[in-house]
Structures are given as structure tokens and as C-alpha cells.
N, C-alpha and C positions, 0 to 999 in steps of 0.2 A: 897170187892167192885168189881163189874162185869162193866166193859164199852166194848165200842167198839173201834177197835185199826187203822184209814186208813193208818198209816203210821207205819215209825219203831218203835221196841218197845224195851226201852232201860232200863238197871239196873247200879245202882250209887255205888254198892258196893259188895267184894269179897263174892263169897256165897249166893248172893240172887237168888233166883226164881221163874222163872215165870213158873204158869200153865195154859195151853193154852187150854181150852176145844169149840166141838163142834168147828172145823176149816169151816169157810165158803168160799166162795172166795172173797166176799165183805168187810169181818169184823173178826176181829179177838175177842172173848170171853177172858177175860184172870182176874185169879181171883188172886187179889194181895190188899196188902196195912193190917191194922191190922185188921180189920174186918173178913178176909177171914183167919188171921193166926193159928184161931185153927184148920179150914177145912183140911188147907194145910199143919198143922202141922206134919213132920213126925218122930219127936226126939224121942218119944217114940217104933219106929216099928223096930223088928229087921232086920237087913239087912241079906239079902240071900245070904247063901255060902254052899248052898249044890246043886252044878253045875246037878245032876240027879235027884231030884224033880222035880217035875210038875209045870210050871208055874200053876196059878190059879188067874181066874175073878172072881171077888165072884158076884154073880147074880146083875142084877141093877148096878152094876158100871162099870166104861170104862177102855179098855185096854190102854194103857201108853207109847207112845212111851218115852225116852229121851233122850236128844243133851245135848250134854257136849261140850261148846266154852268157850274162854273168853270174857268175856264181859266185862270186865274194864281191864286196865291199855292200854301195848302203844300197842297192839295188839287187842284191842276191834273193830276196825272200823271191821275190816276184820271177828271176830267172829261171831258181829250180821250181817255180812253181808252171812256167811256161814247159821246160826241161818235161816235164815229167806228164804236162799233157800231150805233148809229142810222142812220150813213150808209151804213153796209156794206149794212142791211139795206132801205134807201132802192132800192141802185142793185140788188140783188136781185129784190127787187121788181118792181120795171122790165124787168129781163131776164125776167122770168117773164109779164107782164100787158102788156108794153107801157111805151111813152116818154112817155105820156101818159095825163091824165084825161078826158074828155070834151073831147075837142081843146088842152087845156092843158099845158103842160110841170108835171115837178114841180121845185121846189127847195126847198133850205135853207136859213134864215136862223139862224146860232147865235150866243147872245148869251152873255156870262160873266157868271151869277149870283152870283157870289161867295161862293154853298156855306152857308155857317149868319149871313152876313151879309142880314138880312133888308131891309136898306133897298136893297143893289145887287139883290138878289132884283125886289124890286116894282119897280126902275130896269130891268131885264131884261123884266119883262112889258109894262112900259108900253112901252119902244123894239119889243116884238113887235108889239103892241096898234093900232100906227101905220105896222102893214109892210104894202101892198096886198095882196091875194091869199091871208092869215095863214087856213090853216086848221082850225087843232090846231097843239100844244107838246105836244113829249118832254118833260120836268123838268117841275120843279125838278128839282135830285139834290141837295139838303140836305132834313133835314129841319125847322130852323130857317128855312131860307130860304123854302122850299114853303108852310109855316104862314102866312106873312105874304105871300106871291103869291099862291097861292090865290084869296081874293076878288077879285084884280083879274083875271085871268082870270074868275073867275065871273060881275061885273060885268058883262063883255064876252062873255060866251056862247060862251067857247072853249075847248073840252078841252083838256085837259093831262094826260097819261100819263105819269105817272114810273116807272123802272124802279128807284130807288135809296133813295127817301124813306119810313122804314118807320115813323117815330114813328106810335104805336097808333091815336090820334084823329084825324090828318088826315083821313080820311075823314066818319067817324063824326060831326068837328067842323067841316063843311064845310059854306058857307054854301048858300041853298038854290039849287037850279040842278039841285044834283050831278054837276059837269062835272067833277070830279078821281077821276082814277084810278089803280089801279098795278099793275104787272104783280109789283113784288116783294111780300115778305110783309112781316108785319106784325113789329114789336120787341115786342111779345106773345110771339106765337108765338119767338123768337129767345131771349126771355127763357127761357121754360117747357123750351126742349131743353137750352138751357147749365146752368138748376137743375136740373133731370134728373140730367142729365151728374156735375156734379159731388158729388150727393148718392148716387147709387144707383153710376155706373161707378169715380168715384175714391176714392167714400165719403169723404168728408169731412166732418169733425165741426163743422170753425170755419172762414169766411172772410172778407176781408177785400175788399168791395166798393167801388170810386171810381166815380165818373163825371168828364166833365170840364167841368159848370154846362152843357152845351148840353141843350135839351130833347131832341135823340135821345139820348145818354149817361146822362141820369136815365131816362127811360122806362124803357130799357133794362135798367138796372140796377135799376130797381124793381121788375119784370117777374122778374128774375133773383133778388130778393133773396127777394121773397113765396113762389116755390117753393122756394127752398130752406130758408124758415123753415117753411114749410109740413110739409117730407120732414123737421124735425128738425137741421138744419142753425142753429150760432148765425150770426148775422153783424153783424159793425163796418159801420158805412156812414161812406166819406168822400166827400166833394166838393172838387173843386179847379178852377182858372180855367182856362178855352183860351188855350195861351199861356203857362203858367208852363213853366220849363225849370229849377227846382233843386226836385227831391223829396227833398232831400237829410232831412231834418229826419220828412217820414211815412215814406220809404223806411226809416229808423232805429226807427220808432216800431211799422212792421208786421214790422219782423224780429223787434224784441225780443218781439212779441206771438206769435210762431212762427206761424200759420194754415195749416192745412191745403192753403187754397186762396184765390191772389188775382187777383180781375177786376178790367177794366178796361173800362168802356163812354166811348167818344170816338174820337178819331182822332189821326192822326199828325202829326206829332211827338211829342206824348206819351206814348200809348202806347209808345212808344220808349225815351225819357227815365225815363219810368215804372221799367218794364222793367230796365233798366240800372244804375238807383241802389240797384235794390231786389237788384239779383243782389251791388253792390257793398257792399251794408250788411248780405248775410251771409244775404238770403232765399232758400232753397233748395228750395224748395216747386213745384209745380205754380204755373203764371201762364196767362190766357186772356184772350181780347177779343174782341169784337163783329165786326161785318164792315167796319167803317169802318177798319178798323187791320190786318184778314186780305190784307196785299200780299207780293208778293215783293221789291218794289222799296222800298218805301218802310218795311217793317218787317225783314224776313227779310234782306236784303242788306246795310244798317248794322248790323244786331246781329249778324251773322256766326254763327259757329260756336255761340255762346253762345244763339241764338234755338232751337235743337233742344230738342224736345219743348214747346213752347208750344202752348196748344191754341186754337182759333178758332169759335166760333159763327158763319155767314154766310160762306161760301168761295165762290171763285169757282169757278162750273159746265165741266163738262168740253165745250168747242164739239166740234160738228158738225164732221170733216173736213173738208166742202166750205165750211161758214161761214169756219172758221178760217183758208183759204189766201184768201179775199175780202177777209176784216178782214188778215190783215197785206200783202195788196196797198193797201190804203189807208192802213194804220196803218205801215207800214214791221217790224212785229215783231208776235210775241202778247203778249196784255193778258198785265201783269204787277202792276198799279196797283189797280185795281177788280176786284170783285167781281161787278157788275153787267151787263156788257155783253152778257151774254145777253138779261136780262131789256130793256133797250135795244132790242132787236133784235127781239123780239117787240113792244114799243111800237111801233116806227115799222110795222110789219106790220098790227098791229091799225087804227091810226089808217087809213092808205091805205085797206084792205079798207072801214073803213068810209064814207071818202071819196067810193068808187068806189061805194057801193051806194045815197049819198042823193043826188050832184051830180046838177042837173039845169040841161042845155045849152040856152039861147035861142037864139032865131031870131036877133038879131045877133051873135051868137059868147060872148056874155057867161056862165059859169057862174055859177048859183044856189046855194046851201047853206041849208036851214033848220035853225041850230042845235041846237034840239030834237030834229028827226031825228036830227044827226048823234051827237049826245047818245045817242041810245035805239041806234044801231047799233051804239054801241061798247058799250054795257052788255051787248049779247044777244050777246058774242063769242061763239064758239065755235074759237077754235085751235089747232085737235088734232096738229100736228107746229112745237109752237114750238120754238126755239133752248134756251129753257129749259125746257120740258115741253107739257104741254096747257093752256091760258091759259082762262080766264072767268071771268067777276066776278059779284059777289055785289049785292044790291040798294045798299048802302054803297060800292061802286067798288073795295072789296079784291078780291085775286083768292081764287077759291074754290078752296078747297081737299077736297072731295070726303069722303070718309068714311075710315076704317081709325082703328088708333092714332096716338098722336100724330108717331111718325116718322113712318109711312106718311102722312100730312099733311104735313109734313116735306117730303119727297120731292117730294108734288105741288105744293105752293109754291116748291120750286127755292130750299129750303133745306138746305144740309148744313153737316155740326162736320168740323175738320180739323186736322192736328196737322201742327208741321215735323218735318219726317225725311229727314235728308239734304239738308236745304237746302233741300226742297221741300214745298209743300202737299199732303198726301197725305188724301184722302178717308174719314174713319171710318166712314161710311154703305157700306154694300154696293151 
């Protein structure tokens, strides 16, 4: 079944896909439903894992981008909302360069990673792995899930640009290839602004640290905890499960400790729940978290009035007017979910530009790709009017972040700290 899409375009269960052909800016093509499932069918294909082979278009068919998000469970708001600045930036593109690569259409293939679930993770790359035409991956966007994808992508000699996966060593810890890249920054750097923050702007003597057991929430938090023991700062460290929903028992146990100040690295729901038991058991203190938990929808809107003054390391970036009226022509509204769909949006940019500058077109219609190439184009980005800033990566695949202090760094990684006020994410960076 083929329709047209004005608004967002959503999937009800782990594993499904949508393919997204011929991006326009008005409409989205998307062929789905059972009709389309033998077209789409790709169980039979094997997947690609010989990283120095030639990509190859086979004549008449179109090259493939695919975005690996989640798309259902409690991290889907944020997926499709990463999802669809990829796509915003897809049919941009296009309006700008043309409908085509070297005689080929472009499309999407997006598959639900299932976010810090690292087995549908590697289940998402192998169904990309087996898509004809696969020429680069957006995502992962966990960074649980990414850790463990990764190799398989690398295996098979296909970039992968994530705009959201920020644990510190994916790069660094990335098999040889070095086909992973990311437009976001790093929970390094994320960690270093939040201890900052709360050692020198709220001065804080004591705090009380959680993560919640996923590798980005400890990174994080460890990141956060070193600088701030560093600046003089004491700090409790806890650990708790993804997935637990009664704080009731530490929420009691960091009131009676009074702390000056308490983080949170993980994501929502708990950061929520978190939040909530701790305001109920009499903690009246300054509370912050990381960018996985920095939403308006999924943080700021269930805690109501009570979420004022909460402070956030990793906000979402201020769009571009004319980006912003593309993305809610496709998304139906502005991101409210994610933090990321900037940086998104410079991934799918980067990837094309460098598509467009290795494919080479045969004499029977066929396009070539030599992975390697496509590899070395994206490392030597240079894009100096991204959605998120000025983009280019560093030998390691992180993006580079240029010289000044460490805000000014900050800044040029399309990192900023925010606080609610008035119900809104309001930007503490100038």
C-alpha cells in the first residue's frame, strides 16, 4: 500500500519497517501494510559482511539510506522524533541537489533498534545489512544498543552516523574499520559541564549521584562524579535498574542525607519517578539529568508545575526557522521528545554529500560504492552551516570540537545545560 504521509509516521511493533521512497517535501511515499510485504521482503537476502566489497546499485533501483531508532517502547517519542529529522533532512537535500544520485533515487529504510536493547540493536543492523542498495545508517540512538551494533555494521563496511549515542568509548572502542561516527558529543564532555555546573555556579558542597545500570547513565555519571570530586565536591554514588518504578526507600534515604545537589544519568521514566519520590520524601534541593531525560513531553509535562527549576545537561538545540516548518510538515508538530534531531539532521547531510562525492555510475546503469572511500569522505567533513553548528570529526569519528574553554567547546559540539522555567527548556548558554 503506497499513501501519502503529512504528518508522523508511526510503527506499533518491535521490528517493523518502514520504507520510505522518493522523499518530497510535501509528502512522504512509504510502502507498508501486507500488500507491499513481498516487495519489502528482505528474509531471504544475505546480509553484507564483507566490509571491502563494493557497495552496488543494481541499475533501476535506488540507493538506501537506513536510520536505526526505536520506535516503540518508553523511548519511542524521542526515536520517531530523531527518525523524522533525518527524514526532514533527507527530502532537503534533495530539494537542494536533486532527486537523485547518479541516476538513482534516494530512500529510507528504518528499522526499530530498541534503544539500550542491544540484541534488537544487532536484529536492526542485520535486517539493514540485507536491504539491496544499503548505503550508510543514521543510528544507532542508544548507546547500549550502538556498543553492541557497531561491529556488525563494521563487519559489513557500512557507516553508521549517529546523532544521539554519546557513551565516551564508542568510538575510541570501535572495531577496526572505523566506520562509526557521530555528529553528537561525547558524555565526557556532558559529564565535565554538569560537574562544573554544579561545583562552581550552584556551589555545592555534597551530592548525590544515580545512574540507572545502562552503560550511557554510568558513563555519565562517572564523567560527572570525577569532576566534581575533583572541584572538592563529596559525592554518594548510587546505582539502580532500568525499569524499577518504587524509589521510595533511596528517595527516603537521600532526603534524610540533605545533598546539596542530586543527578540523575538514564532516561525516562525514571528520571521521572526518580524526581517525584524524592520531591515526596521531603528533597528540596536542586535535581538535574542528562539529555536522555531533557524532554518536554516525557519529563516536563508529567511532572507539571513541580518540574520548575530542574536543571538539564544536553538540551535540545534551537532549529533553524526554515528547518523547523519542514520537520513539523513531516512530524505533524516541533520535537518535544529528543534532544537530538538536529544533530540527526546533520547525519543524514553528511552521509548524502558524501555519497554524492564517491558513487561511481556504470555503463549498464549500475552504481558502484568503494566503502573505504565512502569511509574517508565522511571523516574529511567539513559542514559549516549544520542544523546543529559547524560539523567535522576528528581522527576517532567524534565530532571535533575546535579550540576556546571548555563552554566554548560546548557550543561548538551542539552542547548546552538548561533549566525549566515556566514550563519551558530555557537555554543557560548565551
Amino acid at each position: 500500500m503506497r499513501f501519502s504521509v503529512p504528518g508522523p509516521i508511526s510503527t506499533t511493533r518491535r521490528g517493523a519497517v518502514l520504507l520510505l521512497p522518493a522523499l518530497l517535501l510535501a509528502a512522504l511515499a512509504v510502502g507498508c501494510g501486507s500488500k507491499a510485504a513481498n516487495k519489502d521482503d528482505i528474509s531471504n537476502q544475505p546480509p553484507r559482511t564483507d566490509a571491502l566489497s563494493k557497495i552496488v546499485v543494481a541499475a533501476g533501483q535506488p540507493l538506501v539510506v537506513g536510520i536505526s531508532e526505536p520506535l516503540t517502547g518508553s523511548e519511542s517519542a524521542a526515536g520517531i522524533e530523531e527518525r523524522d529529522g533525518a527524514l526532514t533532512s533527507l527530502m532537503r537535500w534533495k530539494a537542494k541537489n536533486g532527486s537523485q544520485i547518479a541516476g538513482h533515487d534516494i530512500q529510507a529504510r528504518v528499522e526499530d533498534d530498541g534503544c539500550t536493547d542491544g540484541t534488537i540493536a544487532v536484529q536492526a543492523a542485520e535486517r539493514l545489512l540485507r536491504t539491496p542498495g544499503l548505503v550508510g545508517v543514521l543510528g544507532p540512538s542508544c548507546s547500549a544498543g550502538a556498543k553492541q551494533a557497531i561491529p556488525t555494521y563494521a563487519k559489513g563496511g557500512i557507516v553508521a552516523i549517529s546523532g544521539s549515542a554519546t557513551e565516551s568509548d564508542l568510538t575510541t572502542g570501535q572495531p577496526s574499520g572505523d566506520f562509526f561516527f557521530r555528529t553528537s558529543y561525547r558524555s565526557e564532555l556532558q559529564g565535565l559541564i554538569g560537574g562544573q555546573f554544579v561545583a562552581q555556579t550552584l556551589q555545592a558542597k555534597t551530592a548525590y549521584l544515580i545512574d540507572d545500570g545502562e552503560s550511557y547513565g554510568q558513563d555519565l555519571i562517572e564523567d560527572a562524579s570525577a569532576e566534581m570530586q575533583a572541584l572538592g565536591v563529596s559525592v554518594t554514588r548510587e546505582s539502580i535498574s532500568r525499569g524499577t518504578v518504587d524509589f521510595s526507600a533511596l528517595a527516603k534515604k537521600i532526603a534524610a542525607a540533605s545533598p546539596d545537589f542530586v543527578g540523575f544519568g538514564g532516561y525516562n521514566p525514571e528520571a521521572v519517578l526518580l524526581y517525584r519520590q524524592l520531591r515526596d520524601a521531603g528533597y528540596k534541593g536542586p535535581f538535574g539529568a542528562g539529555d536522555a531525560a531533557a524532554t518536554i513531553s516525557t519529563f516536563v509535562e508529567p511532572v507539571g508545575a513541580q518540574a520548575e527549576g530542574v536543571y538539564f545537561v544536553g538540551c535540545p538545540l534551537t532549529l533553524p526557522d526554515d528547518f523547523l516548518k519542514d520537520f513539523e510538515s513531516v512530524h505533524g508538530g516541533p520535537p518535544v521528545a529528543s534532544a537530538f534531531v538536529a544533530q540527526y539532521a546533520d547525519a543524514a547531510t553528511i552521509l548524502l554529500d558524501a555519497v554524492s562525492q564517491v558513487a561511481q555510475q556504470q555503463p549498464d546503469g549500475s552504481l558502484v560504492i568503494d566503502p573505504l572511500a565512502l569511509r574517508s569522505a565522511v571523516s574529511q567533513t567539513q559542514l559549516t552551516d549544520g542544523v546543529s553548528g559547524n560539523v567535522a570529526f576528528d581522527t576517532a569519528g567524534d565530532r571535533a570540537g575546535g579550540g576556546g574553554d571548555l563552554s566554548q567547546q560546548a557550543k561548538n559540539l551542539g552542547l548546552s545545560a538548561c533549566q525549566v522555567q515556566g514550563g519551558k527548556l530555557v537555554n543557560l548558554f548565551p
